[in-house]
Each structure stands twice: as structure tokens, then as C-alpha cells.
N, CA, C and O atoms as a GROMACS GRO file, in nm:
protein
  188
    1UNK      N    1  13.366  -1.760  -5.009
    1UNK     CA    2  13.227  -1.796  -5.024
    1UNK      C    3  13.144  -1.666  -5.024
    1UNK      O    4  13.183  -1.578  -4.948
    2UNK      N    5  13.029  -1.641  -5.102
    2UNK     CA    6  12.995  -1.557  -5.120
    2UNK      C    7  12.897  -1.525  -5.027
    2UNK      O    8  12.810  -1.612  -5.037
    3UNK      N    9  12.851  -1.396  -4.888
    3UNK     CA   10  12.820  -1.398  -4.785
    3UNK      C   11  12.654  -1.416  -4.841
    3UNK      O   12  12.577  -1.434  -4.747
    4UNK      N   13  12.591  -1.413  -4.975
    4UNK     CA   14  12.461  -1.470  -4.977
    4UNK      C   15  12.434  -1.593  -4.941
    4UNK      O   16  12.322  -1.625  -4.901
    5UNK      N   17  12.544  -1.686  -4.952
    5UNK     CA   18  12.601  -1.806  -4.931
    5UNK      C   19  12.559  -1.859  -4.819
    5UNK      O   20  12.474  -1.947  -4.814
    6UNK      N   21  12.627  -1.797  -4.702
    6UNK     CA   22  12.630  -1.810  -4.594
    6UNK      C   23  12.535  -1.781  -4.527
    6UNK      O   24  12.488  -1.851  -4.437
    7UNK      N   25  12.488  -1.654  -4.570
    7UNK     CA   26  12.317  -1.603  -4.512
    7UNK      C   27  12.244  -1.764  -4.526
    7UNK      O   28  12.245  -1.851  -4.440
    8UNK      N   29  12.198  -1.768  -4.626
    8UNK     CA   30  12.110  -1.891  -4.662
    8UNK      C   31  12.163  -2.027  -4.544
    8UNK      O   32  12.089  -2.082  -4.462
    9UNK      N   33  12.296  -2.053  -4.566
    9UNK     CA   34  12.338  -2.158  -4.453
    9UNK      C   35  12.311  -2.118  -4.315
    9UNK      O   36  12.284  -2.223  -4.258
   10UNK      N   37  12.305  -2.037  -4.246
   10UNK     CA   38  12.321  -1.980  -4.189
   10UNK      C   39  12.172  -2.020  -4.146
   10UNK      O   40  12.166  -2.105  -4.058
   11UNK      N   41  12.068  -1.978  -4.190
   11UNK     CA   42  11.895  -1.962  -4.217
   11UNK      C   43  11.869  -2.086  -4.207
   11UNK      O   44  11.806  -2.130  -4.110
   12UNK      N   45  11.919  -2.174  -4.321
   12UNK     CA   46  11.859  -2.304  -4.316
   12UNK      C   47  11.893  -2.373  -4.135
   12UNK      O   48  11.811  -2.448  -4.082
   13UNK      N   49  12.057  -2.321  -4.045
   13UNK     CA   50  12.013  -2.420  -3.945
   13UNK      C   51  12.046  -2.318  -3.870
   13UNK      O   52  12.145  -2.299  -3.799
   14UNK      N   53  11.917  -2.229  -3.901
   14UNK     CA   54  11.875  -2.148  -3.747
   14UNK      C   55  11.979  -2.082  -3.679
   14UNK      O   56  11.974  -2.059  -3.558
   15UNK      N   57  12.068  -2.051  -3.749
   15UNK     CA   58  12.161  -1.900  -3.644
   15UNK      C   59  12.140  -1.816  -3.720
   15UNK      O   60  12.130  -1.820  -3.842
   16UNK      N   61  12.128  -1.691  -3.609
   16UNK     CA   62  12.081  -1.550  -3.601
   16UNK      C   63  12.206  -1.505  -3.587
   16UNK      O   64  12.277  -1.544  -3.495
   17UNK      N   65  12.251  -1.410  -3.684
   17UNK     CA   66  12.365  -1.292  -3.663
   17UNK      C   67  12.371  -1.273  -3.560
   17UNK      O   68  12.484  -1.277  -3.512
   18UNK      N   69  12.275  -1.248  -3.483
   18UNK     CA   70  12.301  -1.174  -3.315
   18UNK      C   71  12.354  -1.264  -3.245
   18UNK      O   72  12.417  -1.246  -3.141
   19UNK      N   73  12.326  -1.387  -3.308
   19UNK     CA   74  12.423  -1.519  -3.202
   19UNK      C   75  12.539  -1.512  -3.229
   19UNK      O   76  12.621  -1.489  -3.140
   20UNK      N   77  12.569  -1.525  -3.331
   20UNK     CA   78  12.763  -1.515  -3.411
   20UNK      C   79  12.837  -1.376  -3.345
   20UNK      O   80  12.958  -1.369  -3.320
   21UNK      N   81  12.725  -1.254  -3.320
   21UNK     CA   82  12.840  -1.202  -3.262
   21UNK      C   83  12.828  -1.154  -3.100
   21UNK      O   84  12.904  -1.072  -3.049
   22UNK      N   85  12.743  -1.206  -3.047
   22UNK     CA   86  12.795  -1.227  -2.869
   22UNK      C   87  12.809  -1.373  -2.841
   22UNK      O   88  12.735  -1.441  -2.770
   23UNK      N   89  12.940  -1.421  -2.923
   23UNK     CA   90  12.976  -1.542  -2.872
   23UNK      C   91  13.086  -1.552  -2.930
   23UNK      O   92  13.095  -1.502  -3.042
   24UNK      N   93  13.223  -1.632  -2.856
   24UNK     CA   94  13.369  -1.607  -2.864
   24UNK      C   95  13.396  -1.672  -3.028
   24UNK      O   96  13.300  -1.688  -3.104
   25UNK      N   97  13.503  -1.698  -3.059
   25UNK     CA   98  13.524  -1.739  -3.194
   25UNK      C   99  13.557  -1.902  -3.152
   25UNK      O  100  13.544  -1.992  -3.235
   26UNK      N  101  13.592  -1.923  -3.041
   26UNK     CA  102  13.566  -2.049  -3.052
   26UNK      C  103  13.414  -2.152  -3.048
   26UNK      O  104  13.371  -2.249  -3.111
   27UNK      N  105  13.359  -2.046  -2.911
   27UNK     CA  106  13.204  -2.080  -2.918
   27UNK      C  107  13.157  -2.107  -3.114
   27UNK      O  108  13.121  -2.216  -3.159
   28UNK      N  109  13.168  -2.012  -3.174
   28UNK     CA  110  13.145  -2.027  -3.322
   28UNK      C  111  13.244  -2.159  -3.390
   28UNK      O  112  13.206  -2.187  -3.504
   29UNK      N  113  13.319  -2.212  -3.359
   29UNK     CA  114  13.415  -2.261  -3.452
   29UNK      C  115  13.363  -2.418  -3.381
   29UNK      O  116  13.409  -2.522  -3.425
   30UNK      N  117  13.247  -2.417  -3.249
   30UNK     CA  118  13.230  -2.556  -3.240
   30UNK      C  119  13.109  -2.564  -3.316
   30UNK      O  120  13.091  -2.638  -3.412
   31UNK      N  121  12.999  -2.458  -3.252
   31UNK     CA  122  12.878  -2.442  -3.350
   31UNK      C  123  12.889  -2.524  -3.495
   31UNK      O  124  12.811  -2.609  -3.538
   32UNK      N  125  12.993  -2.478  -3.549
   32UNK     CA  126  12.973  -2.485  -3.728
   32UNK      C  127  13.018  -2.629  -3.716
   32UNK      O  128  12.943  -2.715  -3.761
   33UNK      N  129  13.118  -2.660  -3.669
   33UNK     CA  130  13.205  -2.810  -3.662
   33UNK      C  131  13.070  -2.900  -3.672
   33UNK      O  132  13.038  -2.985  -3.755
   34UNK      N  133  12.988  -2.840  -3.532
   34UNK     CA  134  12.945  -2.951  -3.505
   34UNK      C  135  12.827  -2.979  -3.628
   34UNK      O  136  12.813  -3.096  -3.665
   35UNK      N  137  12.745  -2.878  -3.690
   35UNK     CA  138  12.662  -2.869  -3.840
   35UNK      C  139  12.720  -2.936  -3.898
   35UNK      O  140  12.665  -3.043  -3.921
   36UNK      N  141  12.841  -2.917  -3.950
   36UNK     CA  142  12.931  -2.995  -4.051
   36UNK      C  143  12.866  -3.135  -4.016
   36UNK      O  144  12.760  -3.191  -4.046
   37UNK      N  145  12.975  -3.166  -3.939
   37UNK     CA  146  12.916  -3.281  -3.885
   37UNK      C  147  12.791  -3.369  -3.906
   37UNK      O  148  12.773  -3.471  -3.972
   38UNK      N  149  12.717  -3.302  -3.835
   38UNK     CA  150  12.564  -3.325  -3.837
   38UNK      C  151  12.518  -3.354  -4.017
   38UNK      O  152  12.470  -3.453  -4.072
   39UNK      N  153  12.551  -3.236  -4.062
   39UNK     CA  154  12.490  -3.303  -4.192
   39UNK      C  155  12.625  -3.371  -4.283
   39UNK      O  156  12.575  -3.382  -4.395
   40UNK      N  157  12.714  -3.402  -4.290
   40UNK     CA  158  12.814  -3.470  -4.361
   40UNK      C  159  12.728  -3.609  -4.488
   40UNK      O  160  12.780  -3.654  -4.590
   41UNK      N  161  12.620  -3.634  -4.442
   41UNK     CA  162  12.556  -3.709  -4.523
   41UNK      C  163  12.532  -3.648  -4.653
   41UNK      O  164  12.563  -3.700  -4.760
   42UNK      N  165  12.463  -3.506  -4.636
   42UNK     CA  166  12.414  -3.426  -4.694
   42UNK      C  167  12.508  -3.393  -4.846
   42UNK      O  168  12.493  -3.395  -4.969
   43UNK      N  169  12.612  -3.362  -4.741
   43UNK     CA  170  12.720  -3.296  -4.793
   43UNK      C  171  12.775  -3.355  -4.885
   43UNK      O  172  12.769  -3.303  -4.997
   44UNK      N  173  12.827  -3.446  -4.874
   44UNK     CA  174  12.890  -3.639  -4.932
   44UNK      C  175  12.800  -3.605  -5.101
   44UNK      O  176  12.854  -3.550  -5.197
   45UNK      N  177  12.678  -3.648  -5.099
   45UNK     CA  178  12.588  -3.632  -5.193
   45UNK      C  179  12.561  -3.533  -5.291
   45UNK      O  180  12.512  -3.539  -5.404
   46UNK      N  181  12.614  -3.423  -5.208
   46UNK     CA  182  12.602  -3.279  -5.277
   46UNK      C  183  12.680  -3.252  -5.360
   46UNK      O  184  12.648  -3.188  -5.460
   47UNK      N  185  12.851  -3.312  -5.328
   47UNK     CA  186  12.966  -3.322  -5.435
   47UNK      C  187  12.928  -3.373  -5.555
   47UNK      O  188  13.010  -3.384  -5.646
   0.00000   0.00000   0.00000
């Protein structure tokens, strides 16, 4: 994915780089789960 990509995702639900990196990789791997999640409606539609 291209990291402009991610910037923008990233922006739209409010994490700050400085959060992603003083926090473990799991701390991050629930973060995103749980976005996923959260918008899966979104997502569904977007395909």
C-alpha cells in the first residue's frame, strides 16, 4: 500500500505517528483491528 495511503487513513481516524511509535506492535495491531472493525460497513460498500 502506498504510505500516501496510509497517511490519509491514518488522518481520517486520528492517529498521530507519534502514537504508532511509542506503542508495542501489538498495542498497534489492536488499534487497527479494532478501525477495521468499526468501519467494516464502510468498507463492504467500497469494494
Amino acid at each position: 500500500m502506498p504510505p500516501s495511503v496510509v497517511a490519509d487513513w491514518m488522518a481520517e481516524n486520528g492517529i498521530e505517528p507519534e502514537d504508532v511509535l511509542l506503542v508495542s506492535g501489538d498495542e498497534v495491531r489492536t488499534i487497527v483491528e479494532n478501525l477495521i472493525l468499526r468501519n467494516l460497513p464502510k468498507i463492504a460498500h467500497a469494494a
